[in-house]
C-alpha positions as CSV (number, residue, x, y, z in Angstrom):
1,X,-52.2,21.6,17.2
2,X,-53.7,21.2,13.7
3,X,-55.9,18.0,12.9
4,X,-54.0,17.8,9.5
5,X,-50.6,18.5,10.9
6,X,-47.9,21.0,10.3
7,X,-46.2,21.8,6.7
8,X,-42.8,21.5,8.2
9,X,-39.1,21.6,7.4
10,X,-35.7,21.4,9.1
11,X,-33.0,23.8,8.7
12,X,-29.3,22.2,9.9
13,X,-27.0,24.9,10.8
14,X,-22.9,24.9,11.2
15,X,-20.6,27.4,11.5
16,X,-22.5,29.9,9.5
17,X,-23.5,26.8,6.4
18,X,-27.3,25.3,6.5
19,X,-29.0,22.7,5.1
20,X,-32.7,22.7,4.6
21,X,-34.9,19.7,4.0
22,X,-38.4,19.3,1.6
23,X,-41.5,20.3,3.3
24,X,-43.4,17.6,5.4
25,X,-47.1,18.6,4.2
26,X,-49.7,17.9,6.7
27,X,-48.0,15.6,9.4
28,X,-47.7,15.4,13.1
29,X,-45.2,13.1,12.7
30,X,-42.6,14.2,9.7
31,X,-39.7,11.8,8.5
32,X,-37.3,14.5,6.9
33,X,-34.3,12.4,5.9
34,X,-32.2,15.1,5.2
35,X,-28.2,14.9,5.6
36,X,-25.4,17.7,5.4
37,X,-21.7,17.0,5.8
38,X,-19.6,20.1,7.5
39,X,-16.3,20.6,8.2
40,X,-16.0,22.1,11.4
41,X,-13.2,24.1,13.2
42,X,-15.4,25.5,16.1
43,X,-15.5,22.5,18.0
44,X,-17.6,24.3,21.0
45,X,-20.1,25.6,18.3
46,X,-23.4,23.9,18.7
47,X,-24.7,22.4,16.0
48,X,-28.7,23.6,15.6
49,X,-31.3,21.9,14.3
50,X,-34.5,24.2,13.6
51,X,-38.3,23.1,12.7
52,X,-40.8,25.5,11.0
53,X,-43.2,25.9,9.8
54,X,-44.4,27.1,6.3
55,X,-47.1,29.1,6.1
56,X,-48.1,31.4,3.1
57,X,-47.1,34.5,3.8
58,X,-44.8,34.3,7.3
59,X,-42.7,30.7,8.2
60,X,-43.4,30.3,11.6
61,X,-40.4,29.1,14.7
62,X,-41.7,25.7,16.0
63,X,-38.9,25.0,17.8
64,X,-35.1,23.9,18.1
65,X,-32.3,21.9,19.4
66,X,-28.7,22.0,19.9
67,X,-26.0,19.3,19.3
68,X,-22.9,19.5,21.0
69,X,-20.9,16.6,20.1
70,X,-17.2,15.5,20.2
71,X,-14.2,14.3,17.7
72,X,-15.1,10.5,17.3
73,X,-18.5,10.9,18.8
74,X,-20.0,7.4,17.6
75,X,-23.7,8.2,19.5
76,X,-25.2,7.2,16.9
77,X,-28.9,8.5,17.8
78,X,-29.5,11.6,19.8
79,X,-33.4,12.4,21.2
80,X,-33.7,15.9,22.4
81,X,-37.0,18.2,23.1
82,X,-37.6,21.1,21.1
83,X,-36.7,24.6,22.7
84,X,-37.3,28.1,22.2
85,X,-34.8,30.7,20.7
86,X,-34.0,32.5,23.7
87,X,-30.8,32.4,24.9
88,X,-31.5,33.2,29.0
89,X,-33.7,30.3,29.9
90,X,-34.4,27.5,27.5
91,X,-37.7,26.2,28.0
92,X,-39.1,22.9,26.5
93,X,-41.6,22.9,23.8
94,X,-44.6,20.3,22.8
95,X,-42.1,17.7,20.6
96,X,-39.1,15.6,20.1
97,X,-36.5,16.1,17.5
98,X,-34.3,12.7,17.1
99,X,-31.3,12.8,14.8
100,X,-28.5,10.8,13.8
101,X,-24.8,12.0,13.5
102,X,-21.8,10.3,12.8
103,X,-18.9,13.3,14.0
104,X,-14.7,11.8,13.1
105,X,-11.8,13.4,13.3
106,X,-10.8,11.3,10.1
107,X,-12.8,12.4,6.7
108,X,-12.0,8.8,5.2
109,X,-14.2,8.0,8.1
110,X,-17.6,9.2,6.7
């Protein structure tokens, strides 16, 4: 809601590793070209993708999304809204979170 934008980041979670990307410092519109490589063995296991907020004193929850994709999944793009962190009824939040994985069954692959 600010004129100037949010200071954001992303934080890319996987079976219990993360990944977290620079600050985006007073955009509406961030570009965080961040990338993370996991192995995983949870197949059902979401993977999330957070956005916050950094503030001084407190980060703040902007919102997140959760990726569930196959062995071999090729999709190269997925667009998804941003949702809160409850777990009963996911609402949808003001924004769009699009991100592009490459999931293979093969490690030679990546």
């Amino acid at each position: 809601d600010s004129p100037t934008g949010a200071n954001s980041y992303v934080i890319i979670k996987c079976e219990g590793e993360k990944v977290r990307s620079a600050v985006q410092r007073g955009t509406s519109t961030p570009e965080y070209n961040v990338k993370g490589i996991f192995y995983r063995k949870k197949l059902a296991q979401p993977i999330t993708v957070q956005v916050w907020n950094h503030r001084v004193l407190k980060d703040e929850f902007l919102g997140q999304v959760h990726l569930k994709t196959a062995p071999d999944d090729l999709q190269d793009l997925h667009t998804l809204h941003l949702q809160d962190r409850s777990s009963r009824q996911p609402s949808d939040l003001p924004g769009i979170v699009a991100v592009r994985v490459l999931c293979s069954a093969s490690l030679t692959a990546v």
